[in-house]
N, C-alpha and C positions, 0 to 999 in steps of 0.2 A: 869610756869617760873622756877620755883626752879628743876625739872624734867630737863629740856634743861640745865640749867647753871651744872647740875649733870652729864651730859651724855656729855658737853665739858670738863668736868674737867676729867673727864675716859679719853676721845680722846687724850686731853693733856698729861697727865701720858702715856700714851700707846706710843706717838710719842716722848714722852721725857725715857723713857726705850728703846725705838728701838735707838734712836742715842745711848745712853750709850752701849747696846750691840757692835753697827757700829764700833763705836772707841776701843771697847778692841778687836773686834777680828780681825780691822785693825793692830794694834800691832803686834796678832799673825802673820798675812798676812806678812807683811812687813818685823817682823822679820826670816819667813822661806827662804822668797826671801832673803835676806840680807846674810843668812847662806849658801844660794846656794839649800834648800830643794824643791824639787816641792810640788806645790799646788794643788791639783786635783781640788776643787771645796772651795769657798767660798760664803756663803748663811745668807743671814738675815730670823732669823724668821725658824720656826719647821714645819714638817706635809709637803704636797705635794707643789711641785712648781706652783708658779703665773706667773714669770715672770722668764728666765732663756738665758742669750747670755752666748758667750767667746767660739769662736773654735777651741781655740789652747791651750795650755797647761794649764788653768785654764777655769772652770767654772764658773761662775758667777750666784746666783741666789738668788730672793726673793720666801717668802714660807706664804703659808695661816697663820699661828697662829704667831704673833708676841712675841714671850714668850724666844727668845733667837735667836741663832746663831754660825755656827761653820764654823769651817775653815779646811776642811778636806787635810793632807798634808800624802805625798808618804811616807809607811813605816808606818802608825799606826797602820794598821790592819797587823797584819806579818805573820797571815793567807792567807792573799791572795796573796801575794807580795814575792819577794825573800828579803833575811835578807838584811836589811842597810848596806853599804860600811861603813867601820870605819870612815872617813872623816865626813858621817852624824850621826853617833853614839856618835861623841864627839859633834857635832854640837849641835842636837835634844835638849840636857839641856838648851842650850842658849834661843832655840824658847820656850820651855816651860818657864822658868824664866823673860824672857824680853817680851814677846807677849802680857803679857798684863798690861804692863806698860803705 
């Protein structure tokens, strides 16, 4: 008995950390939309996809280890991308500052 009420109390923790992740990186989500930034992909959870829609401008996906969550927006890697329009250069502070409000 004390096993099983141990192994709901993990579950719980675990599903009450994934909401907590959900809402800060809705924040981010929200506010890159709000700034006008594109979203490439926003994903609950680390490590490969379980479950993955959205065929148009955003991604959407959950991911095997529940230990976090990102919100991957156009322009973070500026290796692979051409450099930010000034518009989202001034913008970019806002989403990092208010994202995860």
């Amino acid at each position: 008995k004390v096993i099983s009420i141990i192994v709901l109390l993990i579950i719980i923790a675990i599903l009450a950390f994934t909401f907590v992740v959900f809402i800060h990186e809705l924040g981010h989500f929200l506010t890159a939309k709000w700034c006008g930034i594109r979203v490439n992909e926003f994903a609950i959870g680390m490590g490969p996809r379980i479950i993955k829609w959205g065929k148009k401008e955003t991604k959407y996906s959950i991911r095997l280890f529940p230990i976090g969550g990102f919100c991957a927006m156009e322009g973070e890697d500026s290796t692979l991308q051409p450099p930010l329009p000034m518009r989202e250069k001034i913008r970019f502070p806002l989403y990092v500052w208010f994202g995860p409000v």
